[in-house]
ChimeraX commands (.cxc) that place a marker at each C-alpha (Angstrom):
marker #1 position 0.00,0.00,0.00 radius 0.5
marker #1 position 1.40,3.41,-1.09 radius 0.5
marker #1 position 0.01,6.54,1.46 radius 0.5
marker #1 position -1.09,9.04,-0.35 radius 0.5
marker #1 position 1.23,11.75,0.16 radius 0.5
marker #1 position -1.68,14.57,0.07 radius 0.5
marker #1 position -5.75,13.12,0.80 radius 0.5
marker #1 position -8.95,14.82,-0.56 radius 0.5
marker #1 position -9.25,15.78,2.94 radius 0.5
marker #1 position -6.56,18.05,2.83 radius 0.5
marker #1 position -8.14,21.42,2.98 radius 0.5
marker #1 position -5.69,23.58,0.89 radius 0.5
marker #1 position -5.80,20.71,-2.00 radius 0.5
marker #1 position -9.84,20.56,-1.45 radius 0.5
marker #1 position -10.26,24.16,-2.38 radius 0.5
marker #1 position -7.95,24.46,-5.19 radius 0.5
marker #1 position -9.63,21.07,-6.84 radius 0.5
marker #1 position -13.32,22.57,-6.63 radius 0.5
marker #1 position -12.39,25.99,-6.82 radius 0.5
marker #1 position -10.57,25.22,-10.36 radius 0.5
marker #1 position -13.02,22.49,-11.64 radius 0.5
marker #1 position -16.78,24.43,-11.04 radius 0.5
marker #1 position -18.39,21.39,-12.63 radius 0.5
marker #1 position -16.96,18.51,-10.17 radius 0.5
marker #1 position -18.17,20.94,-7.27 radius 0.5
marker #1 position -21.83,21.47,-8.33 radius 0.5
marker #1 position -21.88,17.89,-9.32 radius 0.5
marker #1 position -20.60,17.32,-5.33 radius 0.5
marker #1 position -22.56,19.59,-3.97 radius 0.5
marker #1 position -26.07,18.44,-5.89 radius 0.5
marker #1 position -25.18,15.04,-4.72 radius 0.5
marker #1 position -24.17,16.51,-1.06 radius 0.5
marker #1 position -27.61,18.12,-0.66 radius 0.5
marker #1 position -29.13,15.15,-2.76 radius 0.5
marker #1 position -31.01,17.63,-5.49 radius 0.5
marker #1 position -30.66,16.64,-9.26 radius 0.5
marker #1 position -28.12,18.92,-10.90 radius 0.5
marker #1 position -30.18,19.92,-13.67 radius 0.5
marker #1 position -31.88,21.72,-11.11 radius 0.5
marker #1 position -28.91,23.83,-10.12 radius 0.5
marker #1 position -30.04,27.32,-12.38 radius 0.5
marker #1 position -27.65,29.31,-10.17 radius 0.5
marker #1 position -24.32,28.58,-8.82 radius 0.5
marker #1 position -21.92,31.09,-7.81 radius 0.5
marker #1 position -18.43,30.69,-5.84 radius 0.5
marker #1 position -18.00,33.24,-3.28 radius 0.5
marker #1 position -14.81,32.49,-2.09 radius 0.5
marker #1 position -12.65,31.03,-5.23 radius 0.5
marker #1 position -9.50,33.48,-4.08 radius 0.5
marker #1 position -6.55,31.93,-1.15 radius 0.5
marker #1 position -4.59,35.11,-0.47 radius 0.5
marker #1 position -0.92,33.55,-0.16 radius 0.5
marker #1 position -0.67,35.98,3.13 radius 0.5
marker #1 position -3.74,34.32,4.93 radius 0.5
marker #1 position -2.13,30.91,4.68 radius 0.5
marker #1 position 0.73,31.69,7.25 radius 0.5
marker #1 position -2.78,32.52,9.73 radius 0.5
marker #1 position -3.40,29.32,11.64 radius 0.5
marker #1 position -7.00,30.73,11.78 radius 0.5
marker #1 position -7.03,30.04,8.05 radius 0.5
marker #1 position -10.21,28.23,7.06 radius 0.5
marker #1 position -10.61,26.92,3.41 radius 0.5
marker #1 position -14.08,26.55,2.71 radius 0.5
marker #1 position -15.89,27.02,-0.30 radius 0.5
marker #1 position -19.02,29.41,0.06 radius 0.5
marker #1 position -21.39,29.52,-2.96 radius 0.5
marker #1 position -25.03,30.60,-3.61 radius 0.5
marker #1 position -26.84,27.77,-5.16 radius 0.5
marker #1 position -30.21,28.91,-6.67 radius 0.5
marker #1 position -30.75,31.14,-3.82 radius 0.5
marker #1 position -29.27,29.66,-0.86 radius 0.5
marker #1 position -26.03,29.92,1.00 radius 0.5
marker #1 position -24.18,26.98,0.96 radius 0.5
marker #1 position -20.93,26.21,2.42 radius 0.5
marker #1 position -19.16,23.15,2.38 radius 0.5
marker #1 position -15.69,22.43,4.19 radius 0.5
marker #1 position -13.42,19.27,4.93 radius 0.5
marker #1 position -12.40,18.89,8.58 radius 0.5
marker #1 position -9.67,16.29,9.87 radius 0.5
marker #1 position -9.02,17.17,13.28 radius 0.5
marker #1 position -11.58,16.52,16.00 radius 0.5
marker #1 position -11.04,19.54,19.13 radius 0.5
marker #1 position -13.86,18.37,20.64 radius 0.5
marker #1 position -16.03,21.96,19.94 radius 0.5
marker #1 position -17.25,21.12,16.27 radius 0.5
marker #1 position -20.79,21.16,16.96 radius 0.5
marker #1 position -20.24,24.67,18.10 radius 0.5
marker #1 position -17.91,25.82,15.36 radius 0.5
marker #1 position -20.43,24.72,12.68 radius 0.5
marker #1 position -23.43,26.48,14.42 radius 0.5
marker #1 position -21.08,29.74,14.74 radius 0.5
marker #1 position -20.39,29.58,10.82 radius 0.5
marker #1 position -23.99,28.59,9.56 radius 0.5
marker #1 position -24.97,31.98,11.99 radius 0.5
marker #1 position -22.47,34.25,10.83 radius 0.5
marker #1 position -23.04,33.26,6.97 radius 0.5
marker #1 position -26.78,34.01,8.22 radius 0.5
marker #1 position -26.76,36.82,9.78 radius 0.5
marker #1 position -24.21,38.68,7.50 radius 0.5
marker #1 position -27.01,37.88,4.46 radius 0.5
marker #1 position -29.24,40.72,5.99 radius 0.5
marker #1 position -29.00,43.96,3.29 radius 0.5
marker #1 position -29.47,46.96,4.43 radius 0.5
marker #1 position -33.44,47.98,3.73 radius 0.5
marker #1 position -34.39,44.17,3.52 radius 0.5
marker #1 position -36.55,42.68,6.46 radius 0.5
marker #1 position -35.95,39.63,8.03 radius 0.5
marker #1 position -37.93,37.29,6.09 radius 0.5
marker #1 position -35.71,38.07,2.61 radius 0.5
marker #1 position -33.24,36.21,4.79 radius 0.5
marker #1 position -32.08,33.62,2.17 radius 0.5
marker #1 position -31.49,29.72,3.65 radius 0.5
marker #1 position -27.95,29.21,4.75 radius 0.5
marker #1 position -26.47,25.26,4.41 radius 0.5
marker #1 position -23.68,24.42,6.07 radius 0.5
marker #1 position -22.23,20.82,4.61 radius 0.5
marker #1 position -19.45,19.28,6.81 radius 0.5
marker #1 position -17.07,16.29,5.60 radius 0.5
marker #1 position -15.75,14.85,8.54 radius 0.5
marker #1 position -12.97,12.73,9.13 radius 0.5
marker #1 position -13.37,11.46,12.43 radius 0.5
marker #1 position -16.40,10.39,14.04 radius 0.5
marker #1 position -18.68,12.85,15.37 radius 0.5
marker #1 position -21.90,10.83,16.55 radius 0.5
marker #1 position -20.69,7.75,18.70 radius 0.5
marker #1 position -24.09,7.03,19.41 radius 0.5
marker #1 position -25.55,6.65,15.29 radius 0.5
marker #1 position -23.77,4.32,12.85 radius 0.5
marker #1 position -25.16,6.12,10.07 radius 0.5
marker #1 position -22.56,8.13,7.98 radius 0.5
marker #1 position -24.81,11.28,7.10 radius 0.5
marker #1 position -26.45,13.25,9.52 radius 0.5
marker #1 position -28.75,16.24,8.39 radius 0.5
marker #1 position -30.36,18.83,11.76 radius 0.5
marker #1 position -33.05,21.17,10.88 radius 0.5
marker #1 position -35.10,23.65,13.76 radius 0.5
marker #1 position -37.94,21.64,14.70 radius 0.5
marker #1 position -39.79,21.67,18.24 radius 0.5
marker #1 position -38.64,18.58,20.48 radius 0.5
marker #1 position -42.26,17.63,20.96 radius 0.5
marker #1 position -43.99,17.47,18.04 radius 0.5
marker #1 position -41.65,18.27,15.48 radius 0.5
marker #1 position -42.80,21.04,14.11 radius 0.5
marker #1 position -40.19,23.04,11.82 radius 0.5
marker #1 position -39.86,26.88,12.84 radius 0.5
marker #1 position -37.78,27.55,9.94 radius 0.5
marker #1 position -36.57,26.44,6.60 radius 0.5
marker #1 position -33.78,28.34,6.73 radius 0.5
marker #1 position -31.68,26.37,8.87 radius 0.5
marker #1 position -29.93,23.59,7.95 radius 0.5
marker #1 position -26.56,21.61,8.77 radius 0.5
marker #1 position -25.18,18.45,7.02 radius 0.5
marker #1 position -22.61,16.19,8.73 radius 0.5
marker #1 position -20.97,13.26,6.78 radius 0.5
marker #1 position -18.58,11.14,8.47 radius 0.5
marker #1 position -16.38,9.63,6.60 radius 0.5
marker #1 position -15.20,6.61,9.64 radius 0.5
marker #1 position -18.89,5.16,8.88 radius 0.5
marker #1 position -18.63,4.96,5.59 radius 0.5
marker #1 position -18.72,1.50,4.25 radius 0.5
marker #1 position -16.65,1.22,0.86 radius 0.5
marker #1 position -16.35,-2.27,0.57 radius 0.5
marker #1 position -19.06,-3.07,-2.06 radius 0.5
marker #1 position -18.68,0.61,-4.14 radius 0.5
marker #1 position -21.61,0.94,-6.41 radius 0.5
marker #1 position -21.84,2.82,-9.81 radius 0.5
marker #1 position -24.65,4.12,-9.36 radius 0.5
marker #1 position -24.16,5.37,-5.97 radius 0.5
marker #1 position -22.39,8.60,-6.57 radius 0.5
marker #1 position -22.82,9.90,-2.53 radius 0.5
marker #1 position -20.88,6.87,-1.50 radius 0.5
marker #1 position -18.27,7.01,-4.51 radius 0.5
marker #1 position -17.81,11.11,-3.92 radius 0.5
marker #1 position -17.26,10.55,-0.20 radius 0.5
marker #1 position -15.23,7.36,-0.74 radius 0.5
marker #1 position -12.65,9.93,-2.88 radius 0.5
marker #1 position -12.23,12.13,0.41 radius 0.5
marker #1 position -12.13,8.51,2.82 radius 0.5
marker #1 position -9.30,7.21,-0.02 radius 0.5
marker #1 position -5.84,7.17,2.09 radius 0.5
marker #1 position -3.78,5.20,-0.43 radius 0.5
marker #1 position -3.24,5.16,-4.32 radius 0.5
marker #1 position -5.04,1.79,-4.70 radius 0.5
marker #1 position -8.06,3.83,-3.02 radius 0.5
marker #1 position -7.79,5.99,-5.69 radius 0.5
marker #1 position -7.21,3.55,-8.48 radius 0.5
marker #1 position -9.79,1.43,-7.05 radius 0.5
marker #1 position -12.15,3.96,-7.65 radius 0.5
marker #1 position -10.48,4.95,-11.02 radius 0.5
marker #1 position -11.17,1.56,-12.37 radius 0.5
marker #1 position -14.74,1.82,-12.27 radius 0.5
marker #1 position -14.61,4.37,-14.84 radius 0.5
marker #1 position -17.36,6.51,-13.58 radius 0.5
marker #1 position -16.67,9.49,-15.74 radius 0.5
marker #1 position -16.67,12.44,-12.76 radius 0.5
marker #1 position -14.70,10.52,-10.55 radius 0.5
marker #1 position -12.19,10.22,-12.93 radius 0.5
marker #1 position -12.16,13.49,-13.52 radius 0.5
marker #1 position -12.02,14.41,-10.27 radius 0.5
marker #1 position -9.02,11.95,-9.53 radius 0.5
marker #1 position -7.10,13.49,-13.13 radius 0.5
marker #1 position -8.19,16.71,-11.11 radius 0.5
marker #1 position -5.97,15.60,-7.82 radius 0.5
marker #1 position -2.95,14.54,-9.65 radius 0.5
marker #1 position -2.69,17.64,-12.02 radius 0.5
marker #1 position -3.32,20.06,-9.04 radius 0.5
marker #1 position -0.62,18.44,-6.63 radius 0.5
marker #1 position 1.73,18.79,-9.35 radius 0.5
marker #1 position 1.73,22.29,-10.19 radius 0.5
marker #1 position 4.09,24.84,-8.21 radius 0.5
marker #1 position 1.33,27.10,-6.66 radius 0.5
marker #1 position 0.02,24.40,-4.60 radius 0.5
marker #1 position 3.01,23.21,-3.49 radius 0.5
marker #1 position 4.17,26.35,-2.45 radius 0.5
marker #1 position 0.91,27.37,-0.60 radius 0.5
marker #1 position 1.01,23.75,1.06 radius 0.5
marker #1 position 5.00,24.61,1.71 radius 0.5
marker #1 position 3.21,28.00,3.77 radius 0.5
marker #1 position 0.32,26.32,5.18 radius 0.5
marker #1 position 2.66,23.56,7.27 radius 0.5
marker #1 position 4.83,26.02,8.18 radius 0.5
marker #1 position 2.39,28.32,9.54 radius 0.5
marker #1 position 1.17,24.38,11.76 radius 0.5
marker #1 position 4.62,24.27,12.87 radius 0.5
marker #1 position 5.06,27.50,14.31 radius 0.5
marker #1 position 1.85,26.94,15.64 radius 0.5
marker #1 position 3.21,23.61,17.62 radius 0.5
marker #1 position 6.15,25.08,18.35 radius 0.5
marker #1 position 4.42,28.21,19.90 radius 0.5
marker #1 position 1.79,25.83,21.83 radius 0.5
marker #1 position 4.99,23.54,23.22 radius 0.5
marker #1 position 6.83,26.97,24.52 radius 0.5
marker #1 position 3.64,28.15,26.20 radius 0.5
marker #1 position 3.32,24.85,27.73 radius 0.5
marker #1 position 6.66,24.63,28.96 radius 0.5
marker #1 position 6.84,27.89,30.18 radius 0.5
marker #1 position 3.21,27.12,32.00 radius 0.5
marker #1 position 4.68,24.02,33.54 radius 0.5
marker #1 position 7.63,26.22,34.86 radius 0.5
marker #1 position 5.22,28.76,36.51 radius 0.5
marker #1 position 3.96,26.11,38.05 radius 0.5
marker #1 position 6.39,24.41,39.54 radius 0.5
marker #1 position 7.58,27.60,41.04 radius 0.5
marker #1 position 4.33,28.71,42.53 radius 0.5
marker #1 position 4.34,25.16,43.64 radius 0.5
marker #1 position 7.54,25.74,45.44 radius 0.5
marker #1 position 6.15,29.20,47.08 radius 0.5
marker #1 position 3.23,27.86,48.56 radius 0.5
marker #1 position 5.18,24.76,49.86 radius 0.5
marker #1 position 7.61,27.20,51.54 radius 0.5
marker #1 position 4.56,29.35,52.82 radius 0.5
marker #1 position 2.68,26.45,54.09 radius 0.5
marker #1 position 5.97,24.54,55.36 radius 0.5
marker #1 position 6.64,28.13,57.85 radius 0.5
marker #1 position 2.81,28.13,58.81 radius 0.5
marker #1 position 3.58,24.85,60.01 radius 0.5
marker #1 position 6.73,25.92,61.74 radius 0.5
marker #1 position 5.34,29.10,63.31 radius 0.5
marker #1 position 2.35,27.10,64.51 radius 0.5
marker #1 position 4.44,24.38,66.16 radius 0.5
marker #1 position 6.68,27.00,67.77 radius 0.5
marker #1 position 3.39,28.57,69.35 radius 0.5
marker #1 position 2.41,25.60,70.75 radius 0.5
marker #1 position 6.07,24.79,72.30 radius 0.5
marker #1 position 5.09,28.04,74.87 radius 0.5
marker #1 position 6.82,30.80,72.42 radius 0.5
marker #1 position 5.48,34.45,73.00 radius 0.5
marker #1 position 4.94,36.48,69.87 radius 0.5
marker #1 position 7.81,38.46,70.14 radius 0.5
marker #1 position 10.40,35.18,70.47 radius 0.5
marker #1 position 8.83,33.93,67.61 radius 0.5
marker #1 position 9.21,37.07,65.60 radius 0.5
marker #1 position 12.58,37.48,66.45 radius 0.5
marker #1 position 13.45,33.60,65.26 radius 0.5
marker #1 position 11.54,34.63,61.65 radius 0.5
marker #1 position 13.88,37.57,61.45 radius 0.5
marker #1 position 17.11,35.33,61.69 radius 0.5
marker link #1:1,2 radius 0.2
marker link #1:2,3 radius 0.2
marker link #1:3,4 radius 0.2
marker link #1:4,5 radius 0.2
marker link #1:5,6 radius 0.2
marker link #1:6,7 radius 0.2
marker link #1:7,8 radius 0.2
marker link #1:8,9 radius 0.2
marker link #1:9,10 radius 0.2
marker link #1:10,11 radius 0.2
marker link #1:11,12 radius 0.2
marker link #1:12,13 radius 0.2
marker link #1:13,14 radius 0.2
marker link #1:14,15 radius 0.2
marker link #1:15,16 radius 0.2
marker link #1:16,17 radius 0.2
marker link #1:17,18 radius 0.2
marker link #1:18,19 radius 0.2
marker link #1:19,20 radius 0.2
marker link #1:20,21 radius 0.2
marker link #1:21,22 radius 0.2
marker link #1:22,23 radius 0.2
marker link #1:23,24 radius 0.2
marker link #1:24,25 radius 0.2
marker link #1:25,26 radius 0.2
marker link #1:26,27 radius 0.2
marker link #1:27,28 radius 0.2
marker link #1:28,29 radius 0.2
marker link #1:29,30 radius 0.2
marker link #1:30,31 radius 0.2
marker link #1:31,32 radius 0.2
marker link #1:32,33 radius 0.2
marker link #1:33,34 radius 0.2
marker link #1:34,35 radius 0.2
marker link #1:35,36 radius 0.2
marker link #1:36,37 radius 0.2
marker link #1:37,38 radius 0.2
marker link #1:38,39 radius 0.2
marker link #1:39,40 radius 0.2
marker link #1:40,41 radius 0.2
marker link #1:41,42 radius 0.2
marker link #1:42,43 radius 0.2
marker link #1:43,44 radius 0.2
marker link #1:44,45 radius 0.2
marker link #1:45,46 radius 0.2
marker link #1:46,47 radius 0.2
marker link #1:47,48 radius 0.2
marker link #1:48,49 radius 0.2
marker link #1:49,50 radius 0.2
marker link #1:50,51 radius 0.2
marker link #1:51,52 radius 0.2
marker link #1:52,53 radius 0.2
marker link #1:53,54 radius 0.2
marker link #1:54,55 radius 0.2
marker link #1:55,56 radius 0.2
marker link #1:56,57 radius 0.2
marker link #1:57,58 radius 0.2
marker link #1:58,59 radius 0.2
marker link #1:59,60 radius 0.2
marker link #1:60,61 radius 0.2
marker link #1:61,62 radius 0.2
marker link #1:62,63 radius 0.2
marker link #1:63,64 radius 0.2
marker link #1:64,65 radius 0.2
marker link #1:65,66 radius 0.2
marker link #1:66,67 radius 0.2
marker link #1:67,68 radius 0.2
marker link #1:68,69 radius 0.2
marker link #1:69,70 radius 0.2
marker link #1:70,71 radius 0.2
marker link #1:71,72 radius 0.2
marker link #1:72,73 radius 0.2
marker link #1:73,74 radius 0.2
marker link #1:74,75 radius 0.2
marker link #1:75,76 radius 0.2
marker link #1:76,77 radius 0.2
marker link #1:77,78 radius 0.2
marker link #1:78,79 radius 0.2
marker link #1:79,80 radius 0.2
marker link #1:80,81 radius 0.2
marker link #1:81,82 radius 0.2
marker link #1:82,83 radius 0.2
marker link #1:83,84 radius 0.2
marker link #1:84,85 radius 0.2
marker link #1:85,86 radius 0.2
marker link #1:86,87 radius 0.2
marker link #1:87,88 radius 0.2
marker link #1:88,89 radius 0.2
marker link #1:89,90 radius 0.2
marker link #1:90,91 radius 0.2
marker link #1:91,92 radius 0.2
marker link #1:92,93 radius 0.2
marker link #1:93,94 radius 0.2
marker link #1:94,95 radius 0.2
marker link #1:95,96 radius 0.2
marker link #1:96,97 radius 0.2
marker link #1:97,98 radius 0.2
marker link #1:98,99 radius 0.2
marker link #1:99,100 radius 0.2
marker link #1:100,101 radius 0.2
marker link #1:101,102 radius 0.2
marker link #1:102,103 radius 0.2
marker link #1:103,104 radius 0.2
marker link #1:104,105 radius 0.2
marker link #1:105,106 radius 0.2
marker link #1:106,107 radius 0.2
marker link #1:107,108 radius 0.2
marker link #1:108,109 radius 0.2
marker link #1:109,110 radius 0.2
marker link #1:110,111 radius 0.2
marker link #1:111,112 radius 0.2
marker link #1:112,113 radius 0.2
marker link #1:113,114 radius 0.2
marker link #1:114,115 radius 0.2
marker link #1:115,116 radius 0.2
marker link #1:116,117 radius 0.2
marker link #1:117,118 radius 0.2
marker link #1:118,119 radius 0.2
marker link #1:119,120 radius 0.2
marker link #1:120,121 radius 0.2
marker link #1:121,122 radius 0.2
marker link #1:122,123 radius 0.2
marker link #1:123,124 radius 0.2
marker link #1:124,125 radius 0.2
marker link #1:125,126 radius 0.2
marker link #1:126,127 radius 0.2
marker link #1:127,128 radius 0.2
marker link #1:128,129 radius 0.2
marker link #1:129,130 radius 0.2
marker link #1:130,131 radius 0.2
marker link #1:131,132 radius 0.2
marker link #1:132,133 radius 0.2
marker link #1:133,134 radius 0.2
marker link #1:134,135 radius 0.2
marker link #1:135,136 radius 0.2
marker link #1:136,137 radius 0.2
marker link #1:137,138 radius 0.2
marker link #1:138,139 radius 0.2
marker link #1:139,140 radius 0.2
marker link #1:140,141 radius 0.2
marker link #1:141,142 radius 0.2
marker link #1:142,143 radius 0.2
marker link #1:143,144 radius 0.2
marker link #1:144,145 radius 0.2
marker link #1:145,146 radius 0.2
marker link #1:146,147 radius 0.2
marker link #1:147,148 radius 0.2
marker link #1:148,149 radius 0.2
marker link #1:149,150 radius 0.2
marker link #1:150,151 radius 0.2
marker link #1:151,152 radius 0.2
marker link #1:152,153 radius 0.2
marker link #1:153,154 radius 0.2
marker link #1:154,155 radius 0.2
marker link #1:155,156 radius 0.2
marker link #1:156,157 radius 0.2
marker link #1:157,158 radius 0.2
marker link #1:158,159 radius 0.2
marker link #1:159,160 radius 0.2
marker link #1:160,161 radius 0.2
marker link #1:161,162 radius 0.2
marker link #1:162,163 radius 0.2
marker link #1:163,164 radius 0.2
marker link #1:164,165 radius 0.2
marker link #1:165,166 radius 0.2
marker link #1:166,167 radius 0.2
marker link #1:167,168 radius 0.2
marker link #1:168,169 radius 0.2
marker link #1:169,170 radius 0.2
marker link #1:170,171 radius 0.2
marker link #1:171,172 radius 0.2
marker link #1:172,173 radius 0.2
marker link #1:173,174 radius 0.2
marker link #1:174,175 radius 0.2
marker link #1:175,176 radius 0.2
marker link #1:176,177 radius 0.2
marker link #1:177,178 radius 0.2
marker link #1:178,179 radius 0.2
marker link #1:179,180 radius 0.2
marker link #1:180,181 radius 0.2
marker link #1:181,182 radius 0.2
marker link #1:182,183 radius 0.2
marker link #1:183,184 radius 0.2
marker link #1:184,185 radius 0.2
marker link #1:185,186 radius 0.2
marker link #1:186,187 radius 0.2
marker link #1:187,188 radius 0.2
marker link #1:188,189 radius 0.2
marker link #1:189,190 radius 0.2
marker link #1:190,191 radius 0.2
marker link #1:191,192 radius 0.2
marker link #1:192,193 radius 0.2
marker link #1:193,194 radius 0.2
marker link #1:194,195 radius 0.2
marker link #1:195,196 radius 0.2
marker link #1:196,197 radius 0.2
marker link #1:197,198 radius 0.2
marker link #1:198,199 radius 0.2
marker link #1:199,200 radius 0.2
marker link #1:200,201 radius 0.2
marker link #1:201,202 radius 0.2
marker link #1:202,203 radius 0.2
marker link #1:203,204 radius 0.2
marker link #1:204,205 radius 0.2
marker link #1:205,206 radius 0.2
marker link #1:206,207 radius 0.2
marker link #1:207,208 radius 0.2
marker link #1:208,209 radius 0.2
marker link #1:209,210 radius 0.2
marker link #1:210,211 radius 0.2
marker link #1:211,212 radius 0.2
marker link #1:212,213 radius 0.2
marker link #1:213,214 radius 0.2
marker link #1:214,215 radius 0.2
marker link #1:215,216 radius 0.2
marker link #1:216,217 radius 0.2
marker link #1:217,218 radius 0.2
marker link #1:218,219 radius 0.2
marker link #1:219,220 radius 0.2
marker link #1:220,221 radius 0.2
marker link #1:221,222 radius 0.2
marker link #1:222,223 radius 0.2
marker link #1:223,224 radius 0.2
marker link #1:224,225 radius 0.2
marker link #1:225,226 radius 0.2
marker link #1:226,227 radius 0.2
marker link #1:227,228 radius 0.2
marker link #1:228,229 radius 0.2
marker link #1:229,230 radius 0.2
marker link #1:230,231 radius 0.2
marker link #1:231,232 radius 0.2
marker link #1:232,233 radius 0.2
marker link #1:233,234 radius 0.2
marker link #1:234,235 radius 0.2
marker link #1:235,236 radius 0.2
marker link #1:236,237 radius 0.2
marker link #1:237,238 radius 0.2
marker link #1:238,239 radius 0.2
marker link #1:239,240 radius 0.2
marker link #1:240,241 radius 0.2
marker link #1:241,242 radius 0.2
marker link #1:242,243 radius 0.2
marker link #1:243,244 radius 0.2
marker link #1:244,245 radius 0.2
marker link #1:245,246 radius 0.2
marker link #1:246,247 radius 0.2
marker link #1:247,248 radius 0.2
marker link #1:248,249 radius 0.2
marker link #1:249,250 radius 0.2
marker link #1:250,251 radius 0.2
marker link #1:251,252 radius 0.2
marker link #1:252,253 radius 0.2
marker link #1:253,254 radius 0.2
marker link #1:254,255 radius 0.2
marker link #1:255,256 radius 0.2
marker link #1:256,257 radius 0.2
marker link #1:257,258 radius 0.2
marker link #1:258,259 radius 0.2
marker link #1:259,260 radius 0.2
marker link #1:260,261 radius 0.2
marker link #1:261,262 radius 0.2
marker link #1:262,263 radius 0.2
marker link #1:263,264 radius 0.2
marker link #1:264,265 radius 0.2
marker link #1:265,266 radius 0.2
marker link #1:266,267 radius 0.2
marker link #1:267,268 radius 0.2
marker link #1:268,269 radius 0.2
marker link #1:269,270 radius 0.2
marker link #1:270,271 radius 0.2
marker link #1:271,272 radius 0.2
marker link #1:272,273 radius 0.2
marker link #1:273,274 radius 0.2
marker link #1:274,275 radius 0.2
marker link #1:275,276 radius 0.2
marker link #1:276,277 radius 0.2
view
């Protein structure tokens, strides 16, 4: 087995595919949101540019954000699980919501906002299905309060790719971003479904070309400083504590000293006078 040196999870190598090939991402993206893509009459990338100076920010985040007959959709590839990702996608479907308000407009022109979510660890322990899909709805009788809400989850752990399908193209898309090795990729390849071999002639001609590699060449850099600053802040937290540690041993080892001199018939004074030698 040969690793794959760079994965369709990689999010630097995940924009510059879709951003560079519109038609593989509305094809994604109608399969994502399961819509036919003849139905797609407006698609629109919102994000297509990665200023080289915002890769060196560790708070970097390569999405893609589109407007797809209407509604805001954005769709993002995340590897690492920090344990707040519930939280992170709510923040980003509200502040793609919120920021949709035009001056003059009231709050019903509010346009949906989708956020889609390829994960790469498992984010449900509880479901062993591999897509999850949350809408507003009242926890009695179910009752939608709006439309407008709407978060995808698909995690890619669950996802059985043993018996691949043709004519499954969620499970073949997703299998590309689960595919860790080249015979994942030629595995797929072989099946000769046309848009996933485009998209994997899509992978190999984008690694190859010098403006990825040089943004990928920025983007680890700017996740080593990162380490390296999070490792000096550690040790430099685990010195400040060892010397308060050391203070308040001292502090409570003379409490204990003072105390036992008290009760050994000491005045105040004598003891005072010891503290000063």
């Amino acid at each position: 087995m040969t690793e794959l040196e760079y994965k369709f999870t990689y999010d630097l190598l995940f924009k510059m595919i879709f951003t560079k090939h519109v038609k593989l991402l509305k094809s994604l993206v109608a399969t994502l949101l399961s819509i036919p893509l003849d139905s797609i009459e407006q698609f629109e990338i919102r994000n297509a540019e990665i200023p080289p100076e915002t890769l060196g920010d560790k708070f970097c985040r390569l999405d893609i954000n589109m407007v797809v007959n209407g509604q805001l959709v954005d769709l993002e590839v995340q590897v690492n699980d920090d344990d707040d990702f519930p939280e992170r996608s709510l923040y980003y479907w509200a502040r793609e919501y919120s920021t949709a308000l035009k001056i003059g407009d009231s709050y019903s022109d509010l346009p949906k906002a989708i956020v889609i979510s390829i994960l790469s660890f498992t984010m449900f322990k509880d479901y062993d299905g591999f897509h999850s899909e949350f809408h507003a709805l009242e926890v009695t009788r179910h009752t939608q309060l709006t439309d407008k809400f709407c978060l995808h989850y698909f995690e890619l752990p669950k996802l059985p790719v043993e018996n691949l399908s043709k004519t499954d193209r969620l499970k073949l898309w997703l299998a590309l971003f689960k595919a860790k090795t080249e015979e994942d990729l030629k595995k797929i390849e072989e099946m000769e479904v046309e848009e996933m071999q485009e998209a994997i002639s899509a992978y190999k001609t984008v690694t190859v070309t010098p403006e990825f590699k040089e943004a990928a060449r920025l983007r680890a850099l700017a996740r080593i400083n990162e380490a390296s600053a999070l490792r000096s802040a550690e040790r430099k937290g685990r010195q400040a504590g060892i010397h308060e540690g050391l203070q308040t041993g001292l502090q409570k080892g003379m409490e204990k000293v003072i105390e036992q001199l008290i009760k050994s018939g000491m005045t105040e004074e004598e003891v005072n006078r010891i503290l000063k030698l």
